[in-house]
PyMOL Python script that loads the backbone (N, CA, C, O; Angstrom):
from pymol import cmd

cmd.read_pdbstr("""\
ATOM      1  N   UNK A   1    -228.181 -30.462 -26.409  1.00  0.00           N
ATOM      2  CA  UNK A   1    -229.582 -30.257 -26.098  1.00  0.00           C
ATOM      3  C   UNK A   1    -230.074 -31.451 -25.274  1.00  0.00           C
ATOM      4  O   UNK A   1    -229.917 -32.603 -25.678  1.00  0.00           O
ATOM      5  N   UNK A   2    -230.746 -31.123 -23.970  1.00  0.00           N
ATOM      6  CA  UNK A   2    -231.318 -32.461 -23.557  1.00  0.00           C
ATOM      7  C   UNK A   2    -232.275 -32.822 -24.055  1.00  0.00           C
ATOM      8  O   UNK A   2    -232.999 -32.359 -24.937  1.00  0.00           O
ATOM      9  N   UNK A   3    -232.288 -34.094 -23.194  1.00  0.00           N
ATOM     10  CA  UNK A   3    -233.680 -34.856 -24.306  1.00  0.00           C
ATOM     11  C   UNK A   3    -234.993 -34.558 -24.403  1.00  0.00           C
ATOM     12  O   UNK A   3    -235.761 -34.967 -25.274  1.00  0.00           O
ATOM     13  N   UNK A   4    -235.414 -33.349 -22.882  1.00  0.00           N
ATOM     14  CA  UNK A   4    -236.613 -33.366 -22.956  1.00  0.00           C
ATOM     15  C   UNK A   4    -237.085 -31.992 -24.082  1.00  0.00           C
ATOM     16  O   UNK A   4    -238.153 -31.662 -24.596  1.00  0.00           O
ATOM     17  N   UNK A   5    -235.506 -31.375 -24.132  1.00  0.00           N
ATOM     18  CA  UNK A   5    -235.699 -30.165 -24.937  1.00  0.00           C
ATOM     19  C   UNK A   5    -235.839 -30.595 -25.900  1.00  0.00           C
ATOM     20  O   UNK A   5    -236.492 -29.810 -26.587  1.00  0.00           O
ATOM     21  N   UNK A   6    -235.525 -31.697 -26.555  1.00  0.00           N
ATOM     22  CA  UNK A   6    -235.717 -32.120 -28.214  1.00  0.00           C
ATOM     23  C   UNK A   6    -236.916 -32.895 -28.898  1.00  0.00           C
ATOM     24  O   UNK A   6    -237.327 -33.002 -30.054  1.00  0.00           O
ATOM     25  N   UNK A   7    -237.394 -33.521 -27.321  1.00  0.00           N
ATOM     26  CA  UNK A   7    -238.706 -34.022 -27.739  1.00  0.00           C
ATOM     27  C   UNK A   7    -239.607 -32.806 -28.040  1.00  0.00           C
ATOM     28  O   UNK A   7    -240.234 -32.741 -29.098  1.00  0.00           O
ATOM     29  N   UNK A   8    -239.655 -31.969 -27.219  1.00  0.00           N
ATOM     30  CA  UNK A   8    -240.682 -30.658 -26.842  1.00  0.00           C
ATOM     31  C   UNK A   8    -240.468 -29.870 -28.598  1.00  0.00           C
ATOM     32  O   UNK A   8    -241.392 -29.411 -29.270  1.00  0.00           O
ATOM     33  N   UNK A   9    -239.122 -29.910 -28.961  1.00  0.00           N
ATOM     34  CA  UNK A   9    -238.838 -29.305 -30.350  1.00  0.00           C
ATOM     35  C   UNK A   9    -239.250 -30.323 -31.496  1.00  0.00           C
ATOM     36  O   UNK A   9    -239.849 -29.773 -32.420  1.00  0.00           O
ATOM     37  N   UNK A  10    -239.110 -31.315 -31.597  1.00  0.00           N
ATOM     38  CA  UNK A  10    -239.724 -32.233 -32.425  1.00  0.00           C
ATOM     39  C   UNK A  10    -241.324 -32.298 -32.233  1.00  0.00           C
ATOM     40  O   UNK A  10    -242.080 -32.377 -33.201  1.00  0.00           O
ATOM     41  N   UNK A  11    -241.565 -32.277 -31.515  1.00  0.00           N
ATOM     42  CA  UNK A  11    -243.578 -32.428 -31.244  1.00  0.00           C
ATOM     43  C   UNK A  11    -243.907 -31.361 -31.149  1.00  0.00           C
ATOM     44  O   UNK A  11    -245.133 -31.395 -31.253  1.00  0.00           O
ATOM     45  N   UNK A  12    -243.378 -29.696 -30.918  1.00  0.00           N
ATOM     46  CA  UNK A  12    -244.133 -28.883 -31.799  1.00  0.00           C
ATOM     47  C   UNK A  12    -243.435 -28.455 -33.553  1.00  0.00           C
ATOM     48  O   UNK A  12    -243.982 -27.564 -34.203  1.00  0.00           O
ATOM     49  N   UNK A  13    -242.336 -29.146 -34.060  1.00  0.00           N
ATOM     50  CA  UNK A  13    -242.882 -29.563 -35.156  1.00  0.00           C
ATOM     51  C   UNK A  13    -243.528 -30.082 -36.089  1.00  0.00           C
ATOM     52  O   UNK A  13    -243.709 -29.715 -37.250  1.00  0.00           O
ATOM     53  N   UNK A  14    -243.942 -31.142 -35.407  1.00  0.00           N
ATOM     54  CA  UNK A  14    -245.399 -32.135 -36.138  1.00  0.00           C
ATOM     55  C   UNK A  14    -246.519 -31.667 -35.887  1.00  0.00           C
ATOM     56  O   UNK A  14    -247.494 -32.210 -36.407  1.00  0.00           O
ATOM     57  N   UNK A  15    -246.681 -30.641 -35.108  1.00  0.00           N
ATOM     58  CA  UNK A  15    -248.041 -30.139 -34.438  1.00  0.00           C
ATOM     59  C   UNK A  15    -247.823 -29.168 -35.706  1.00  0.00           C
ATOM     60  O   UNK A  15    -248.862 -29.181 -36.366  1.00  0.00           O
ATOM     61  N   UNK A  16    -247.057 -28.508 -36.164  1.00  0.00           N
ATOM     62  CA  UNK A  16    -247.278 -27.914 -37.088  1.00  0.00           C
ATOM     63  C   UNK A  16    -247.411 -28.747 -38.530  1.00  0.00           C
ATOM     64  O   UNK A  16    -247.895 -28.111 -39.467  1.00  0.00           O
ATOM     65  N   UNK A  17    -247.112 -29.783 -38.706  1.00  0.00           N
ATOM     66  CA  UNK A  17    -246.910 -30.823 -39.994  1.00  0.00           C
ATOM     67  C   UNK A  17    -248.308 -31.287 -39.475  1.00  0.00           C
ATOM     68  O   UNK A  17    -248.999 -30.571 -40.200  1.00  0.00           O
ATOM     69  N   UNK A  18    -249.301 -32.070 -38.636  1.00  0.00           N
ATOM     70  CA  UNK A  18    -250.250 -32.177 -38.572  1.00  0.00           C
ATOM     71  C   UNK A  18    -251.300 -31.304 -38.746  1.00  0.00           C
ATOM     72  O   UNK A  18    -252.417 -31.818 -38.802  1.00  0.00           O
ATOM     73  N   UNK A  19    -251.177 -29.624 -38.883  1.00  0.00           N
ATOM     74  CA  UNK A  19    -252.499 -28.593 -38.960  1.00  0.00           C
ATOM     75  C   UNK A  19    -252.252 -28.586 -40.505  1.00  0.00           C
ATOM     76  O   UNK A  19    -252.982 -27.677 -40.900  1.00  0.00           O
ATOM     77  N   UNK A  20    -251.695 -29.048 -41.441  1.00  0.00           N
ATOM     78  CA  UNK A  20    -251.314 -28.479 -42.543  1.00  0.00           C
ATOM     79  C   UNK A  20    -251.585 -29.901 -43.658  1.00  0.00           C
ATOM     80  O   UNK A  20    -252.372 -29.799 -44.599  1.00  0.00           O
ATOM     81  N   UNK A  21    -250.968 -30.927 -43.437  1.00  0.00           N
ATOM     82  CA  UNK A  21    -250.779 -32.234 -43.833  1.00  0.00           C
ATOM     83  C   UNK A  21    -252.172 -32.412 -44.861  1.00  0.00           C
ATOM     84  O   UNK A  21    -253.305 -32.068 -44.525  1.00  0.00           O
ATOM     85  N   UNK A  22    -251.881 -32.905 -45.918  1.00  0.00           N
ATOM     86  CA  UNK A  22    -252.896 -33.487 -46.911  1.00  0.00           C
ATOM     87  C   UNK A  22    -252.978 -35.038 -47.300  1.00  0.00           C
ATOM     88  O   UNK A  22    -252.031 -35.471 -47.955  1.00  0.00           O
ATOM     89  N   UNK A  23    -253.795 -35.732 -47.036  1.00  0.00           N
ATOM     90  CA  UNK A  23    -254.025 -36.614 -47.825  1.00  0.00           C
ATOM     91  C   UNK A  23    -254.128 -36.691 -49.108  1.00  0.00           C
ATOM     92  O   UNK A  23    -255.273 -36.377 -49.432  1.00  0.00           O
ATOM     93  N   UNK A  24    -253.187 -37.080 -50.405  1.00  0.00           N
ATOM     94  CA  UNK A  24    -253.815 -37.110 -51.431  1.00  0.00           C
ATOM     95  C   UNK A  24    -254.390 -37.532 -52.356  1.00  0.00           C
ATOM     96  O   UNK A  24    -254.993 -37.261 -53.394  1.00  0.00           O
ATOM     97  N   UNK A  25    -253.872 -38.657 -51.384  1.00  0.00           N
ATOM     98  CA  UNK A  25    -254.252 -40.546 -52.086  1.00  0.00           C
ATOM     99  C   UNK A  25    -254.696 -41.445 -50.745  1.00  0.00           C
ATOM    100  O   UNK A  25    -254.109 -41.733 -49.702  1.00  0.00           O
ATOM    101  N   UNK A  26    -256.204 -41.789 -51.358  1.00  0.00           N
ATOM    102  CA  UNK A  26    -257.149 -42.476 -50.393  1.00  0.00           C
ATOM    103  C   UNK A  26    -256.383 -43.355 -49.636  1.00  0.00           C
ATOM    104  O   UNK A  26    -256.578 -43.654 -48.458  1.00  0.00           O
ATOM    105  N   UNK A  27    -255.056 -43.959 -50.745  1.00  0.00           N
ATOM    106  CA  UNK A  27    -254.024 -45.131 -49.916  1.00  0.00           C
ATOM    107  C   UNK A  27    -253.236 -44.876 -49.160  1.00  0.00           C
ATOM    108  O   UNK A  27    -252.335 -45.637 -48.805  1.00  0.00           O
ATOM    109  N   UNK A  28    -253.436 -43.688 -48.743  1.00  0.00           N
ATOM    110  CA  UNK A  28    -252.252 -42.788 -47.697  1.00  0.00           C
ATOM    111  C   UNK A  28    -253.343 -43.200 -46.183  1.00  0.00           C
ATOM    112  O   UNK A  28    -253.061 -43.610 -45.057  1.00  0.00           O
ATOM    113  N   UNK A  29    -254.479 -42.892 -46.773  1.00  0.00           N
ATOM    114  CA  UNK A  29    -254.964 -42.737 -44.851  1.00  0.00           C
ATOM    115  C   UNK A  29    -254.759 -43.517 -43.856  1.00  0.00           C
ATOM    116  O   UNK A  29    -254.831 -43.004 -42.739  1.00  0.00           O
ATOM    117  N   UNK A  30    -254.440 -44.997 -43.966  1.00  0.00           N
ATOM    118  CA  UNK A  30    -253.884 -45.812 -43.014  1.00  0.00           C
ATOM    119  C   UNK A  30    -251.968 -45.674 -42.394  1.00  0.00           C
ATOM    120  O   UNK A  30    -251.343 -46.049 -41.402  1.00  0.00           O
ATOM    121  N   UNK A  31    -251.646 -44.891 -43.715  1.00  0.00           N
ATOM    122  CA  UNK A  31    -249.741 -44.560 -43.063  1.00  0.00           C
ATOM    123  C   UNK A  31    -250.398 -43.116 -42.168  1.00  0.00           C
ATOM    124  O   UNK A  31    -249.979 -42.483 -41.200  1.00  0.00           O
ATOM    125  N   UNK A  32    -251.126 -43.044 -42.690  1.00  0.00           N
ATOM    126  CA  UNK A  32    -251.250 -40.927 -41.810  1.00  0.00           C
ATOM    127  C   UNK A  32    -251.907 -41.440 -40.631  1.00  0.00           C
ATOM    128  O   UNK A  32    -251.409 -40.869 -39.661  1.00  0.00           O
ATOM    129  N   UNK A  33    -252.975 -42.418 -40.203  1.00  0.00           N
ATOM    130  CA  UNK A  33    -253.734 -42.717 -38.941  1.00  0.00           C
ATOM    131  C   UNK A  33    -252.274 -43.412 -38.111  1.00  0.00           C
ATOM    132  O   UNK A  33    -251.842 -43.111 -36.998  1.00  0.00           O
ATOM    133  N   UNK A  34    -251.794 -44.310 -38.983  1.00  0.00           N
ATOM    134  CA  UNK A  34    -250.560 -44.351 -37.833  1.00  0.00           C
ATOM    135  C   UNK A  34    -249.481 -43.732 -37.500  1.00  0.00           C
ATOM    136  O   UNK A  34    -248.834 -44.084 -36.513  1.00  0.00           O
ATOM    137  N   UNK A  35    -249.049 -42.501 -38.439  1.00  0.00           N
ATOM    138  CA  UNK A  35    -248.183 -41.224 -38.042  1.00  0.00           C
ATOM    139  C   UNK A  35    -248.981 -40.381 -36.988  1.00  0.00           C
ATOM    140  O   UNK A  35    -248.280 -39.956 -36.069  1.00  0.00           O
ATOM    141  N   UNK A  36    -250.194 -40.086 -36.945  1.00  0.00           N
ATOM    142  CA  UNK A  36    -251.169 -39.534 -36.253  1.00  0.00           C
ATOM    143  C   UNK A  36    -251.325 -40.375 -35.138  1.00  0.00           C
ATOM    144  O   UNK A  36    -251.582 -39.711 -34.133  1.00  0.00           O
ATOM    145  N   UNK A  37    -251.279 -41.346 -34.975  1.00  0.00           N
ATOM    146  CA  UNK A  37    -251.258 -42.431 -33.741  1.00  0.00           C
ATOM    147  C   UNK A  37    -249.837 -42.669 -32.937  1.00  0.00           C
ATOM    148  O   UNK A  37    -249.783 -43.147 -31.804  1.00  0.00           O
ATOM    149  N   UNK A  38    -249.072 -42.391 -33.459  1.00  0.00           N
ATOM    150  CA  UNK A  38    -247.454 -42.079 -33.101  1.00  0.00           C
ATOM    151  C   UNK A  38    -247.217 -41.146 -32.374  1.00  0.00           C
ATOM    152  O   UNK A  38    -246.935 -41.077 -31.177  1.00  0.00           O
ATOM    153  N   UNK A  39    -247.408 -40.049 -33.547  1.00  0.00           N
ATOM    154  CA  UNK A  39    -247.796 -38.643 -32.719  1.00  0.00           C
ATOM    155  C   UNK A  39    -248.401 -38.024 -31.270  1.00  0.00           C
ATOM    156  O   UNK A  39    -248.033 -37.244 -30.392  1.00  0.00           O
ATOM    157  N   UNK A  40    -249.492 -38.819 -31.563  1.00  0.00           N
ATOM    158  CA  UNK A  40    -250.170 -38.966 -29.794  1.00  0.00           C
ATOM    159  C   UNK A  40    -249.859 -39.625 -28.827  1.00  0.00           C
ATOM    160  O   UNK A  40    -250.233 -39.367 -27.683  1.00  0.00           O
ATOM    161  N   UNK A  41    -249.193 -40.489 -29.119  1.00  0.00           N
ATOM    162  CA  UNK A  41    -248.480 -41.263 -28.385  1.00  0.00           C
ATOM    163  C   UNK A  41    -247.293 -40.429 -27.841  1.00  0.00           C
ATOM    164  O   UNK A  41    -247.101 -40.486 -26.627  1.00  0.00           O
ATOM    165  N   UNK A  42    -246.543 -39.725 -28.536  1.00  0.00           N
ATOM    166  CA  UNK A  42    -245.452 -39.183 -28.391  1.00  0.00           C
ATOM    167  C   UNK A  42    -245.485 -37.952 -27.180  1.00  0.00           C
ATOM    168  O   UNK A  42    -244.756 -37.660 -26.231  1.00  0.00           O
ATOM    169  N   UNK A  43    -246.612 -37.468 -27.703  1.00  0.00           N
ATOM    170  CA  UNK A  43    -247.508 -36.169 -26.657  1.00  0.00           C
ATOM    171  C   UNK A  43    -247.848 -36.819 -25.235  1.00  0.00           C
ATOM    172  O   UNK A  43    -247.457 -35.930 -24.479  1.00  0.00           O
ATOM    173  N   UNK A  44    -248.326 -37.804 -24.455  1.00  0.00           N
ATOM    174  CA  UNK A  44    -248.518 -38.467 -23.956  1.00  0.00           C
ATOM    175  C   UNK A  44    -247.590 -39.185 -23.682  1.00  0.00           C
ATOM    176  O   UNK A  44    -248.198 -40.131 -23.182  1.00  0.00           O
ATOM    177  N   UNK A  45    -246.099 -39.555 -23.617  1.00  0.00           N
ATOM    178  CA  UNK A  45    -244.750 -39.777 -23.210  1.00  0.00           C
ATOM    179  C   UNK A  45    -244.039 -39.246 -22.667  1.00  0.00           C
ATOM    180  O   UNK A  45    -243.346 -39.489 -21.679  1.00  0.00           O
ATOM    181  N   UNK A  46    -244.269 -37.827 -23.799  1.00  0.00           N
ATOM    182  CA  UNK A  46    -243.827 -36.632 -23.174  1.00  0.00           C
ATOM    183  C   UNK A  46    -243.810 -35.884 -21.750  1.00  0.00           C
ATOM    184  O   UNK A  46    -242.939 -35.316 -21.092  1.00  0.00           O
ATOM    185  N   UNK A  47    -245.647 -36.242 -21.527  1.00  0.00           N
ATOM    186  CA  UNK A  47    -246.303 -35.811 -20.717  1.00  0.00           C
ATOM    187  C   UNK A  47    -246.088 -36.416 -18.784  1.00  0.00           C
ATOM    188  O   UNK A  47    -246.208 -36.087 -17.604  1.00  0.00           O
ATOM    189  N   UNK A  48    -245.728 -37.423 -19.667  1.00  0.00           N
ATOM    190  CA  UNK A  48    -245.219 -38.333 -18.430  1.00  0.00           C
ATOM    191  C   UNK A  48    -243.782 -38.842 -17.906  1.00  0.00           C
ATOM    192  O   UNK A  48    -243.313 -39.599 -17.057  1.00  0.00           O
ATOM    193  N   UNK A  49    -243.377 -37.980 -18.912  1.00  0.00           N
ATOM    194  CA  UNK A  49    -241.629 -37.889 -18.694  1.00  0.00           C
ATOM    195  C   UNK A  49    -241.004 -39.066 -19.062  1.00  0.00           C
ATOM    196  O   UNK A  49    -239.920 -39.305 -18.530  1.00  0.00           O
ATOM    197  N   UNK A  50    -241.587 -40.074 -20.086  1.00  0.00           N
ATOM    198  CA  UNK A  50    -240.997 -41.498 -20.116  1.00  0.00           C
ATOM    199  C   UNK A  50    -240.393 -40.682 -22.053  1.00  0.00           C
ATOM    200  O   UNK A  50    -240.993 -40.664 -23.128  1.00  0.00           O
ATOM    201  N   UNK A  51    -239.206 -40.226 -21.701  1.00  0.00           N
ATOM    202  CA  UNK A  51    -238.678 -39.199 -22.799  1.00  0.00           C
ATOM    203  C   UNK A  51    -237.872 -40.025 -23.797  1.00  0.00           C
ATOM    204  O   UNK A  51    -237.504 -39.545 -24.870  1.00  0.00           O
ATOM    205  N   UNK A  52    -237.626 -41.183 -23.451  1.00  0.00           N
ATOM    206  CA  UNK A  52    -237.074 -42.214 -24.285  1.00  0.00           C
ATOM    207  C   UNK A  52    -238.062 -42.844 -25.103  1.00  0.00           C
ATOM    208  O   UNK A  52    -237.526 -43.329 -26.100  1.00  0.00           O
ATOM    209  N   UNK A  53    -239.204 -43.010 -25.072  1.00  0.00           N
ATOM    210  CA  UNK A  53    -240.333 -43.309 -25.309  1.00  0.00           C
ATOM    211  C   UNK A  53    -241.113 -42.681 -26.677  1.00  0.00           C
ATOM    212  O   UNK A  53    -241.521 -43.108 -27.757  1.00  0.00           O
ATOM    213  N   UNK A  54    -241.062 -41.431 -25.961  1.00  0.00           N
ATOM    214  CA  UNK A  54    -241.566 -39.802 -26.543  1.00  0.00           C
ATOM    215  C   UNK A  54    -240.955 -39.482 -28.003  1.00  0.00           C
ATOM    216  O   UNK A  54    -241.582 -39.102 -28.992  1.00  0.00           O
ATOM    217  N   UNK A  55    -239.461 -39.750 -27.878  1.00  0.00           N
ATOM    218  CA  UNK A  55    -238.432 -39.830 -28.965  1.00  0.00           C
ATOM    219  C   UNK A  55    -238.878 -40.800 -29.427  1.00  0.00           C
ATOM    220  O   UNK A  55    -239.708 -40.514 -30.290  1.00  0.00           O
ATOM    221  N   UNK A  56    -238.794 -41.473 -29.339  1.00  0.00           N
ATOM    222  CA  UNK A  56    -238.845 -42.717 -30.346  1.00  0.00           C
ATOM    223  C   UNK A  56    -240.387 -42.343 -31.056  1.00  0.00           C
ATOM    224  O   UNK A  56    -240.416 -42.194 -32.278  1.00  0.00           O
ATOM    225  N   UNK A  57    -241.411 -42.225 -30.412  1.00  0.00           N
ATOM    226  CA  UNK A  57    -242.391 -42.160 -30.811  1.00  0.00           C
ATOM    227  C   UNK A  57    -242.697 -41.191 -32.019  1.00  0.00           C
ATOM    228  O   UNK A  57    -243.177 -41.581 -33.084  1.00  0.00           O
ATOM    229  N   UNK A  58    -242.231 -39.360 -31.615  1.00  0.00           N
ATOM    230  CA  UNK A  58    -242.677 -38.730 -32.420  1.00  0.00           C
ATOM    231  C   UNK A  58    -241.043 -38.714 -33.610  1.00  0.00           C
ATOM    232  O   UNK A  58    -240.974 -37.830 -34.464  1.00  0.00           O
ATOM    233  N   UNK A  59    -239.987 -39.679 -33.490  1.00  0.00           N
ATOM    234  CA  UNK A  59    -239.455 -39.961 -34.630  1.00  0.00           C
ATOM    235  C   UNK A  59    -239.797 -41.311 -35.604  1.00  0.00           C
ATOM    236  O   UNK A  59    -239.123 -41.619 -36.587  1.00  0.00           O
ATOM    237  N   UNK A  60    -240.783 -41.919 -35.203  1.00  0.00           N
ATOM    238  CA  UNK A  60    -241.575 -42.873 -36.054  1.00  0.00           C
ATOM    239  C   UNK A  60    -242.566 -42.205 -36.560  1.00  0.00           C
ATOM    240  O   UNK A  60    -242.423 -42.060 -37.774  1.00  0.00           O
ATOM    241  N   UNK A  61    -243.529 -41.728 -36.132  1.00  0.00           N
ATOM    242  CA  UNK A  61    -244.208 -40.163 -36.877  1.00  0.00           C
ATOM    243  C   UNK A  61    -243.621 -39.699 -37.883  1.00  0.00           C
ATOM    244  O   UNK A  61    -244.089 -39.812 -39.015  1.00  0.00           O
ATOM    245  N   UNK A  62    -242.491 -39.098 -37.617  1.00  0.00           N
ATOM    246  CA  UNK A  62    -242.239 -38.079 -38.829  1.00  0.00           C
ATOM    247  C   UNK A  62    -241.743 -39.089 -40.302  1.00  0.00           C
ATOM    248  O   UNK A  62    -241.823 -38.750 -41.483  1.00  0.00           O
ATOM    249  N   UNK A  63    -240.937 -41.141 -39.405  1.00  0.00           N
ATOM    250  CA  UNK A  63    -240.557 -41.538 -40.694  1.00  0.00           C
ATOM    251  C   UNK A  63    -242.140 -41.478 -41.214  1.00  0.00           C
ATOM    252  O   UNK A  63    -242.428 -40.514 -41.923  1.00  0.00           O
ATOM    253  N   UNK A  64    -243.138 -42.403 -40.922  1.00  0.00           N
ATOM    254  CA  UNK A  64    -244.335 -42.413 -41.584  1.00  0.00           C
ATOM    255  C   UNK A  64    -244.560 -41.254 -42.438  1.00  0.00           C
ATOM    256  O   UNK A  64    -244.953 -41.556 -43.565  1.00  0.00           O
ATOM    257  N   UNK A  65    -244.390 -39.751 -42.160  1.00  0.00           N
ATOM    258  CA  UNK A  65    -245.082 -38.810 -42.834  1.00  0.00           C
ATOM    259  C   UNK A  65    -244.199 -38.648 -44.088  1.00  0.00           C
ATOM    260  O   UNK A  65    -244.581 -38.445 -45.241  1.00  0.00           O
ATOM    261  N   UNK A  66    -242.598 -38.814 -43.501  1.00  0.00           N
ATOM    262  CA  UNK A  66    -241.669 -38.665 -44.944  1.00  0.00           C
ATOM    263  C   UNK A  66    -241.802 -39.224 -46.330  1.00  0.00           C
ATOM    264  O   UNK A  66    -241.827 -38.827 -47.495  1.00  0.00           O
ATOM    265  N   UNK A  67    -241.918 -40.971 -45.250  1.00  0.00           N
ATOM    266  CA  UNK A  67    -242.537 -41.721 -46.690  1.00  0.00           C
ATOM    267  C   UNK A  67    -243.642 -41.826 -47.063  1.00  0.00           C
ATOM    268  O   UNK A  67    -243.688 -42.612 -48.009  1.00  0.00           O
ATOM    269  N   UNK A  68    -244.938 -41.281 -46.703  1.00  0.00           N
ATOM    270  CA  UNK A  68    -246.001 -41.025 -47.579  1.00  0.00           C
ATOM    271  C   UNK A  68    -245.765 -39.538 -48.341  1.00  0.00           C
ATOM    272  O   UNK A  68    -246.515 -39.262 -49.277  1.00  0.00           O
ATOM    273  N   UNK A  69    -244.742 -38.604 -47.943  1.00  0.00           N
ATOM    274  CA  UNK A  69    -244.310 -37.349 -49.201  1.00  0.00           C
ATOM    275  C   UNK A  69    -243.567 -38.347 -50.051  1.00  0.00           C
ATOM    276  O   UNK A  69    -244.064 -38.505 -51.166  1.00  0.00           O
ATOM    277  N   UNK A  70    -242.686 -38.928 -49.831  1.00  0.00           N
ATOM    278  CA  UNK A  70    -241.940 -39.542 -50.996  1.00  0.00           C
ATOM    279  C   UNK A  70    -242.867 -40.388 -52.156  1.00  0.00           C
ATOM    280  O   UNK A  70    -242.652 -40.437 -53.367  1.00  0.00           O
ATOM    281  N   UNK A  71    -244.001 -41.057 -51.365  1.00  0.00           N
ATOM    282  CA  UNK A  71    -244.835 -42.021 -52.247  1.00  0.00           C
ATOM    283  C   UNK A  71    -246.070 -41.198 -52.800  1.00  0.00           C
ATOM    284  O   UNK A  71    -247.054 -41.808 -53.218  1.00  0.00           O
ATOM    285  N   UNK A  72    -246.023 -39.858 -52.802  1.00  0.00           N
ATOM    286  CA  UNK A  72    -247.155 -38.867 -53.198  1.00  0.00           C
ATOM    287  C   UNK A  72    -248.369 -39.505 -52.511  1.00  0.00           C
ATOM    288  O   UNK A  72    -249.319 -39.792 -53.240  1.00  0.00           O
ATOM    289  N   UNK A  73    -248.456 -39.770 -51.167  1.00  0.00           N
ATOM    290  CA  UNK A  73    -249.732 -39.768 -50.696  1.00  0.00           C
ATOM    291  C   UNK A  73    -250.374 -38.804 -49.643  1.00  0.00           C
ATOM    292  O   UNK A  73    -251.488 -38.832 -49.119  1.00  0.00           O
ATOM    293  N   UNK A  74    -249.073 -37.740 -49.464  1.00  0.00           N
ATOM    294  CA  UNK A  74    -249.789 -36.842 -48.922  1.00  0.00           C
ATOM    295  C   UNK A  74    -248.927 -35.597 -49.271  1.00  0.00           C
ATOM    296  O   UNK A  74    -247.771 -35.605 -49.696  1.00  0.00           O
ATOM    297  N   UNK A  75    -249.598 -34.688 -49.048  1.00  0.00           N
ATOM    298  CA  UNK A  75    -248.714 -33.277 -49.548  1.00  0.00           C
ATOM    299  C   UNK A  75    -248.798 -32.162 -47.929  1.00  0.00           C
ATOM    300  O   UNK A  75    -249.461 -32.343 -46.907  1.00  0.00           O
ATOM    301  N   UNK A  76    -247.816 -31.019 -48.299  1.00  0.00           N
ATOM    302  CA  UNK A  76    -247.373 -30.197 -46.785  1.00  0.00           C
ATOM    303  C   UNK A  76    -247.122 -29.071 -47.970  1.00  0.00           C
ATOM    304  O   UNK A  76    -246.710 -29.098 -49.130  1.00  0.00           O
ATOM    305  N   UNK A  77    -247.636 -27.982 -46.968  1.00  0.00           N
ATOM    306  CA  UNK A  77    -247.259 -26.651 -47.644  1.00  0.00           C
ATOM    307  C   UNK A  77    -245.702 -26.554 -47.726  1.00  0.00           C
ATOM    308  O   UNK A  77    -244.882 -27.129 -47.010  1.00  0.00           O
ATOM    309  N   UNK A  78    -245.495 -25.742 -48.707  1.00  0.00           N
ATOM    310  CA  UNK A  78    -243.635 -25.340 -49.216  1.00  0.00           C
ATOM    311  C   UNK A  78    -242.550 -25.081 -47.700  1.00  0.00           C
ATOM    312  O   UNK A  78    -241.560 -25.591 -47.177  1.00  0.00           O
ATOM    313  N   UNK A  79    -243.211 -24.305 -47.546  1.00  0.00           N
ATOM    314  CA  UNK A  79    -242.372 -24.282 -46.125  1.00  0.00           C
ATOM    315  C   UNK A  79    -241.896 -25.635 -44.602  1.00  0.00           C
ATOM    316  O   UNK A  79    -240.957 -25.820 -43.828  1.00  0.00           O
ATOM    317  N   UNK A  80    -243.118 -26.201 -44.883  1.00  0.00           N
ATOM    318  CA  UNK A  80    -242.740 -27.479 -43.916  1.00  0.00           C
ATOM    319  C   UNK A  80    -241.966 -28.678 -44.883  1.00  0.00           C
ATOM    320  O   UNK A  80    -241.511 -29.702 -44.373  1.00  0.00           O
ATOM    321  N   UNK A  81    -241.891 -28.393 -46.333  1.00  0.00           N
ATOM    322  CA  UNK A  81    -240.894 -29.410 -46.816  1.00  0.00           C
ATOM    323  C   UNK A  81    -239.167 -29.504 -46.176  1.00  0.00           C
ATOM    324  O   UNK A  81    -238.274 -30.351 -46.224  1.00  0.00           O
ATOM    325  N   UNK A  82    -239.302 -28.300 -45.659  1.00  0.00           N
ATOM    326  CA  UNK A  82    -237.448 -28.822 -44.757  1.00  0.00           C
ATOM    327  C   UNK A  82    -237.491 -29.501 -43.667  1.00  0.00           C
ATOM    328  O   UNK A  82    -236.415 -29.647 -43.087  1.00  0.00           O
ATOM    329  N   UNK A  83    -238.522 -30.016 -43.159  1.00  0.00           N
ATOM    330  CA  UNK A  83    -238.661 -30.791 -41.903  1.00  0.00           C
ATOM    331  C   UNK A  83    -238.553 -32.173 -43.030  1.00  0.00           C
ATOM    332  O   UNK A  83    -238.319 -33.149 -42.317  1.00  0.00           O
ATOM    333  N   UNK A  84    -238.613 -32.495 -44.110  1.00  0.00           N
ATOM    334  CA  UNK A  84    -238.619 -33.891 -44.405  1.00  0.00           C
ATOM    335  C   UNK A  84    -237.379 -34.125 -45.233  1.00  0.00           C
ATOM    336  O   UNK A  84    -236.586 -33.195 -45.087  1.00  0.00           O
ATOM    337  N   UNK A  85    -236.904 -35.173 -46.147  1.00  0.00           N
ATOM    338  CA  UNK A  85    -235.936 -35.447 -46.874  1.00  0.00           C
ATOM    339  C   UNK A  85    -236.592 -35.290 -48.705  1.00  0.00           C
ATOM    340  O   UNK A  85    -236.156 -35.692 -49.784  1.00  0.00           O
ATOM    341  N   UNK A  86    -237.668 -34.598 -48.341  1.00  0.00           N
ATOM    342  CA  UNK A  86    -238.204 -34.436 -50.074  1.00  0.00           C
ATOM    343  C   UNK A  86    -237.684 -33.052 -50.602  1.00  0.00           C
ATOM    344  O   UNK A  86    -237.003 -32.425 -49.790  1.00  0.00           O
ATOM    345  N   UNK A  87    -237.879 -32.509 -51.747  1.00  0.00           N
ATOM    346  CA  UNK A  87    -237.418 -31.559 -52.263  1.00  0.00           C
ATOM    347  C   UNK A  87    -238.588 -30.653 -52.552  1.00  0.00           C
ATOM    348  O   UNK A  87    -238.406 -29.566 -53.099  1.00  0.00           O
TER     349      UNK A  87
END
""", "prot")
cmd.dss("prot")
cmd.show_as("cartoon", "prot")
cmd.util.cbc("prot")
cmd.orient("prot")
């Protein structure tokens, strides 16, 4: 797969992990503003073809979102749990 195909597949997976995503602990909102700040960043890399960038970006995103599921500070409907390493 090239790279721009995998960024494009990774960032509309978080676009779906971002419409859904819960905060559930007030101490989560600063890991989620910077998964959410990653994220946009990543969209905007993308956009400009700097695809090395883009990757990196929306795969620092998704660590942020993993480990606030692991630390119960935010929750994802049943179905987007296979995009992460939680159960």
């Amino acid at each position: 797969m090239e790279l721009e195909d995998l960024c494009k597949k990774e960032i509309e997976k978080m676009e779906k992990v971002f419409k859904e995503i819960k905060v559930v602990d007030k101490n989560g909102l600063e890991l989620y503003n910077l998964a959410l700040s990653y994220f946009t960043d990543s969209k905007y890399f993308s956009e400009k073809k700097d695809l090395i960038r883009a990757f990196e970006a929306i795969v620092i995103s998704w660590a942020y979102i993993d480990a606030g599921l692991h630390l119960k500070l935010f929750d994802v409907p049943s179905e987007l749990k296979i995009y992460f390493t939680i159960q």
